[in-house]
C-alpha positions as CSV (number, residue, x, y, z in Angstrom):
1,X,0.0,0.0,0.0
2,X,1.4,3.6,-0.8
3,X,2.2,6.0,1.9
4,X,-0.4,8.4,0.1
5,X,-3.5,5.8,0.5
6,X,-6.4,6.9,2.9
7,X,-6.4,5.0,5.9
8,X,-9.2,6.4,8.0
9,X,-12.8,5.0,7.4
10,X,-15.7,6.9,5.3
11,X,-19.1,7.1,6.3
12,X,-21.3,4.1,4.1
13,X,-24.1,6.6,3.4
14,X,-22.6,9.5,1.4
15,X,-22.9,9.5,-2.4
16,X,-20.2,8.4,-4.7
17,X,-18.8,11.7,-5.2
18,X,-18.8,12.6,-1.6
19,X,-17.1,9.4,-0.8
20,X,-14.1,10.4,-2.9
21,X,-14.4,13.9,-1.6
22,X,-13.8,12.6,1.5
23,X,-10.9,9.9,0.4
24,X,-9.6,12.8,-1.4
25,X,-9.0,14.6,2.0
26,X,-7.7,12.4,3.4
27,X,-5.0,11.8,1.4
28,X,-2.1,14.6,2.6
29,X,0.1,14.7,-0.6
30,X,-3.3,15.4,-2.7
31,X,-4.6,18.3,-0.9
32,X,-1.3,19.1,-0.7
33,X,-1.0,19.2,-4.4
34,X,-4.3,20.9,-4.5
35,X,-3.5,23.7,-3.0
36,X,0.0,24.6,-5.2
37,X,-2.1,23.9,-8.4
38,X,-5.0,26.4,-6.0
39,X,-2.0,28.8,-5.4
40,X,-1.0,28.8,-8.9
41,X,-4.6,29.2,-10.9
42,X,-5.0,32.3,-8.6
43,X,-1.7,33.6,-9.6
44,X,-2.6,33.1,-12.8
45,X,-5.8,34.3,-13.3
46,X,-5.0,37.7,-11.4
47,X,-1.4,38.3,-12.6
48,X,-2.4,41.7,-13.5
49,X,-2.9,42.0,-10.2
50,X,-0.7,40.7,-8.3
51,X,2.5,41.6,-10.5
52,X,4.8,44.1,-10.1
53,X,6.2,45.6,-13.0
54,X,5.4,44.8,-16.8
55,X,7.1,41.6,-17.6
56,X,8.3,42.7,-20.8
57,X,9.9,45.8,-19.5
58,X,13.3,46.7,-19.9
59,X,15.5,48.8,-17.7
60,X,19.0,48.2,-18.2
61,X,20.5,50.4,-15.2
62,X,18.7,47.4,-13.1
63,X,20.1,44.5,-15.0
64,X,20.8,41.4,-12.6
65,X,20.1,43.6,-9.4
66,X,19.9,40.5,-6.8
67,X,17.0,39.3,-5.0
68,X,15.5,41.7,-2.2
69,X,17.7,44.7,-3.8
70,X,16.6,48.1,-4.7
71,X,12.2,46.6,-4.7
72,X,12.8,43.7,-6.6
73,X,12.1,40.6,-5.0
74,X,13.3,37.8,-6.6
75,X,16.0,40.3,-8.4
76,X,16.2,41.6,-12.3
77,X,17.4,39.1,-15.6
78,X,20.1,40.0,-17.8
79,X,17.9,42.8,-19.7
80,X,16.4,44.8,-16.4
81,X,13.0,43.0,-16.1
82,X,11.5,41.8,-13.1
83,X,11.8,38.7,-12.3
84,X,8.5,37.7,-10.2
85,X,6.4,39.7,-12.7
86,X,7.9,37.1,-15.5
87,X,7.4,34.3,-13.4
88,X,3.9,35.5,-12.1
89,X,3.1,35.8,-15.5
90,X,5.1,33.2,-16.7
91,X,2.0,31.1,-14.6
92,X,-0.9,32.5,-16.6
93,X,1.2,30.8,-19.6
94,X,2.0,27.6,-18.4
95,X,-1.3,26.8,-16.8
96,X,-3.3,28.0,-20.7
97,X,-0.8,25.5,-22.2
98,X,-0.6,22.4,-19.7
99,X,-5.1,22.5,-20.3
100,X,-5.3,23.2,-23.5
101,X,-2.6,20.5,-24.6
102,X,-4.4,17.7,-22.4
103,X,-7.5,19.0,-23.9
104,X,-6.3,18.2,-27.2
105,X,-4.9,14.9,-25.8
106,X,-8.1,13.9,-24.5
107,X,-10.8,15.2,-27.2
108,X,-8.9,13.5,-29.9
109,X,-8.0,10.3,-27.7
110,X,-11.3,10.1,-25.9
111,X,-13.1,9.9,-29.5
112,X,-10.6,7.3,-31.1
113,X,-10.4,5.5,-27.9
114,X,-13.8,4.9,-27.7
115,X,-15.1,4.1,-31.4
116,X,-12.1,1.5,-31.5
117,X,-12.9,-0.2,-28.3
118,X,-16.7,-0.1,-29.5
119,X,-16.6,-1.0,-32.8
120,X,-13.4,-2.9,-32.9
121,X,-12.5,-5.1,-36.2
122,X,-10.8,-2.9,-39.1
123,X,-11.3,0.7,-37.4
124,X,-10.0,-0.5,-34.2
125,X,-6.8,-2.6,-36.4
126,X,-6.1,0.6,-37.9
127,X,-6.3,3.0,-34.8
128,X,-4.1,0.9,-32.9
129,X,-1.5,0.1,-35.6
130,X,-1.3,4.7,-35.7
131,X,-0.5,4.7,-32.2
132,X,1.7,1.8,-32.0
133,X,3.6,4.0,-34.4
134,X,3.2,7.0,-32.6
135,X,4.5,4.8,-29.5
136,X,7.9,3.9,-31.2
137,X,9.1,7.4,-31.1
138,X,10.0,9.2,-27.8
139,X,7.6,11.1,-26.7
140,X,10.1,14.1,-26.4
141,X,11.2,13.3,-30.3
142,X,7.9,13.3,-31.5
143,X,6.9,16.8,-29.8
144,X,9.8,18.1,-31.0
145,X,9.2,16.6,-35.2
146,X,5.3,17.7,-34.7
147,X,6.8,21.1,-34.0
148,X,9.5,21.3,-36.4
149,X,7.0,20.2,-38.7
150,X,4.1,22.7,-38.0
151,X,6.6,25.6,-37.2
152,X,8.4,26.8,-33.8
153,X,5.8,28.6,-32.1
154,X,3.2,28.3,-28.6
155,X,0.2,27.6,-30.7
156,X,1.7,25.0,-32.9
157,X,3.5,23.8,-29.3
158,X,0.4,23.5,-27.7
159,X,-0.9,21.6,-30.5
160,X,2.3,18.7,-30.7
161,X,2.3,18.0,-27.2
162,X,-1.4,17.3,-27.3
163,X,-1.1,15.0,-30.2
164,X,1.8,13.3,-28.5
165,X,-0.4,12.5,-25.5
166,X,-3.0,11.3,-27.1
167,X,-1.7,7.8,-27.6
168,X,-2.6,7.0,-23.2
169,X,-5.5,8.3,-24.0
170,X,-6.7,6.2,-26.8
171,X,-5.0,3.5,-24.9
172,X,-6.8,4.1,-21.5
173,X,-10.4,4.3,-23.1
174,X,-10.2,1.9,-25.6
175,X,-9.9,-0.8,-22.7
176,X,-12.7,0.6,-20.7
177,X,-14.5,0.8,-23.4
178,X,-13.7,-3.1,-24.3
179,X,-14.4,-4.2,-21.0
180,X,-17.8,-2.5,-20.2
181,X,-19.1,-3.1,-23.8
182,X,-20.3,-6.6,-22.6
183,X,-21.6,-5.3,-19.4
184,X,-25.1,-6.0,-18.8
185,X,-26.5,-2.9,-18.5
186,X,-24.7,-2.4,-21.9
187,X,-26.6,-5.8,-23.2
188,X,-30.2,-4.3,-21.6
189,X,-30.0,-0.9,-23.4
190,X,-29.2,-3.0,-27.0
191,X,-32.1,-5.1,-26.2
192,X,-34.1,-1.8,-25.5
193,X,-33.3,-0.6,-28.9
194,X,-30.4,2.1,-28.0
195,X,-28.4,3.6,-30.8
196,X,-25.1,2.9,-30.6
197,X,-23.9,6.4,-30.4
198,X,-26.1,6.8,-27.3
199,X,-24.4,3.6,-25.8
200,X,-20.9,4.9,-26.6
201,X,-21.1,8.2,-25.3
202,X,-23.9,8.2,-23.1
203,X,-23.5,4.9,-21.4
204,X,-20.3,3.3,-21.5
205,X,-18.3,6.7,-21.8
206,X,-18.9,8.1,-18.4
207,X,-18.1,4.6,-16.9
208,X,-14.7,4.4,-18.6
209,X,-13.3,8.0,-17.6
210,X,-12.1,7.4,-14.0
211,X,-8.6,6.4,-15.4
212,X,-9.0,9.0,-17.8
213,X,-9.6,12.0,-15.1
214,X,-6.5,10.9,-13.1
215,X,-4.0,10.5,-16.8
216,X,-5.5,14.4,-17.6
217,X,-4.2,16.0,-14.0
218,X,-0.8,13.9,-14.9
219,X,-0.5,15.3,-18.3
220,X,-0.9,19.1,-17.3
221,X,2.2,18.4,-15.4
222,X,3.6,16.8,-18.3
223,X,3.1,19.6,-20.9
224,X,4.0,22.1,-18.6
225,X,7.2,20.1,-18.9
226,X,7.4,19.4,-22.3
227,X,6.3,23.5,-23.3
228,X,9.5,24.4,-20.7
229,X,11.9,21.8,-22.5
230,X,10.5,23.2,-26.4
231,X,10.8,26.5,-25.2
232,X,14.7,25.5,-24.1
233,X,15.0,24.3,-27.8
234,X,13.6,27.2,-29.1
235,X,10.6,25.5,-30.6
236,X,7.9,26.6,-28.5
237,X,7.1,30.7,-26.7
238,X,9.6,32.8,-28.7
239,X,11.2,36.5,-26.4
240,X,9.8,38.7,-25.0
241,X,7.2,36.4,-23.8
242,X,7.7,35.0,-20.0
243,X,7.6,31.5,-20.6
244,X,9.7,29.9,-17.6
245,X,11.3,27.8,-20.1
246,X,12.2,30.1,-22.5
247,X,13.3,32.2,-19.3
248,X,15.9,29.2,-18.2
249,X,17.3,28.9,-21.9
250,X,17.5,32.5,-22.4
251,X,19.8,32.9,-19.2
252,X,21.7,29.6,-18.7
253,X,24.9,32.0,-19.5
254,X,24.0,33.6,-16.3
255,X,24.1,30.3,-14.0
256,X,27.2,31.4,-12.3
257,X,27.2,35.2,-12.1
258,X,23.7,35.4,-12.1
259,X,22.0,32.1,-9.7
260,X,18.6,33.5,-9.3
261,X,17.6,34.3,-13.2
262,X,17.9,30.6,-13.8
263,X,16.8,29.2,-10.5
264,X,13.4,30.6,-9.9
265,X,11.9,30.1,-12.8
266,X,13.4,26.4,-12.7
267,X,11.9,26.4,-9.0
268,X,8.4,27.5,-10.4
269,X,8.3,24.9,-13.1
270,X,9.3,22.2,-10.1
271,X,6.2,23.4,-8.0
272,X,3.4,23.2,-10.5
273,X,4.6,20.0,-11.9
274,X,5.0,18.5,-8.4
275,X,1.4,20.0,-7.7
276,X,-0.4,18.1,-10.7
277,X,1.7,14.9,-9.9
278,X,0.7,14.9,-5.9
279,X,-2.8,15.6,-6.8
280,X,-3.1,13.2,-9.9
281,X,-1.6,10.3,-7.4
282,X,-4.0,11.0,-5.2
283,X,-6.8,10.7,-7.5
284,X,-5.4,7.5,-8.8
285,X,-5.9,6.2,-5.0
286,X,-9.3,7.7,-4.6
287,X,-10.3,6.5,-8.0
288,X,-9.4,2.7,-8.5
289,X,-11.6,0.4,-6.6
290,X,-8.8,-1.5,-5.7
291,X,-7.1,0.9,-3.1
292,X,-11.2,1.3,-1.4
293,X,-11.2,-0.4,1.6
């Protein structure tokens, strides 16, 4: 058993969801997840807010002024701007990108997924022949063609690191999808005359997304990841724009003279990854049957 599985007993008469609410709860590396991702949507949403200075700003007579020096918190970068206004902002960014990627991931895997587990034969030879294909390459690799490919920018980004998830997704549902297509409620609904896109996506759909739910809060961490390492290449947000990977590539030649313009954004990338993983674990716990007691 994991050290992140609930241990304390739930009430028998709550509702499904407020079962897992409470499981949820109880798990400490979830909520404590939670709250990073919490502390990093608010960030986000009210960056003009809460930041500073314009990101994009430029004050030379500042650059690389150290942290807690002269107003500036976490310090200038190499060109004068302030720091925690990129980053802060640099959060609105990578939270767009880590749900729009996985929702690109999960639209188009969701939909393959589902017709090939349902109808199987050809359809479902063919699907799964694509993604063992897709599967041979490295998930990193095939980003990084997609975007070479489409052209080095955060749209086009966006865009390759969804298709390169989608494989788990198609994956995930196409199994659900196989296994409660011979359920019996599934059987009782074809006797009944149901139409079989009524049965896919209305039936045996919102059965199959548990696993689903739990691979989505892994993958935001995961394309925040991938966008910070294509932004590194140069293939994904292009300057001025405060990306926190693009910030790290733009200022590795700093890493000695200048610590905290590579650190903190690397630290900020570290936290909201580490908040999607904790929480996504602890769904995983909450969600399979086999860790209820």
């Amino acid at each position: 058993m994991s050290d992140a599985q609930t241990t304390q007993a739930v009430p028998a008469d709550l509702t499904p969801f407020q079962e897992n609410w409470t499981r949820l709860r109880q798990n400490k590396a979830a909520v404590a997840g939670l709250i990073i991702i919490g502390l990093f949507l608010i960030t986000a949403t009210f960056a003009p807010l809460i930041a500073p200075a314009d990101p994009t700003a430029q004050n030379i007579s500042v650059r690389k002024t150290e942290p807690f020096t002269d107003g500036y918190i976490l310090g200038t970068d190499d060109l004068g701007r302030d720091l925690l206004s990129r980053i802060i902002f640099g959060a609105r960014l990578s939270m767009t990108i880590g749900v729009v990627s996985v929702g690109i991931a999960m639209i188009g895997g969701v939909f393959l997924g589902t017709l090939a587990g349902f109808y199987g034969g050809l359809f479902d030879r063919l699907v799964m022949r694509l993604i063992d294909i897709m599967l041979a390459f490295p998930y990193v690799l095939l980003t990084i063609v997609i975007v070479a490919v489409l052209g080095p920018n955060l749209t086009n980004a966006m865009m390759a690191i969804g298709i390169s998830q989608m494989p788990r997704y198609v994956r995930l549902v196409r199994a659900s999808v196989l296994a409660e297509k011979e359920a019996d409620y599934v059987l009782a609904e074809r006797s009944l005359g149901t139409g079989n896109f009524e049965l896919m996506f209305g039936s045996i759909l919102p059965n199959s997304l548990a696993p689903v739910i739990v691979q989505a809060t892994l993958g935001v961490g995961d394309a925040i990841l991938s966008s910070a390492a294509l932004s590194f290449l140069g293939l994904g947000a292009q300057p001025p724009t405060p990306e926190w990977g693009l910030m790290i590539a733009s200022s590795r030649e700093f890493v000695t003279s200048a610590w905290w313009i590579v650190t903190f954004p690397g630290l900020a990338t570290l936290l909201a990854v580490l908040g999607f993983n904790l929480f996504g674990d602890g769904l995983r716990d909450v969600l399979d049957p086999r860790m209820k007691d």
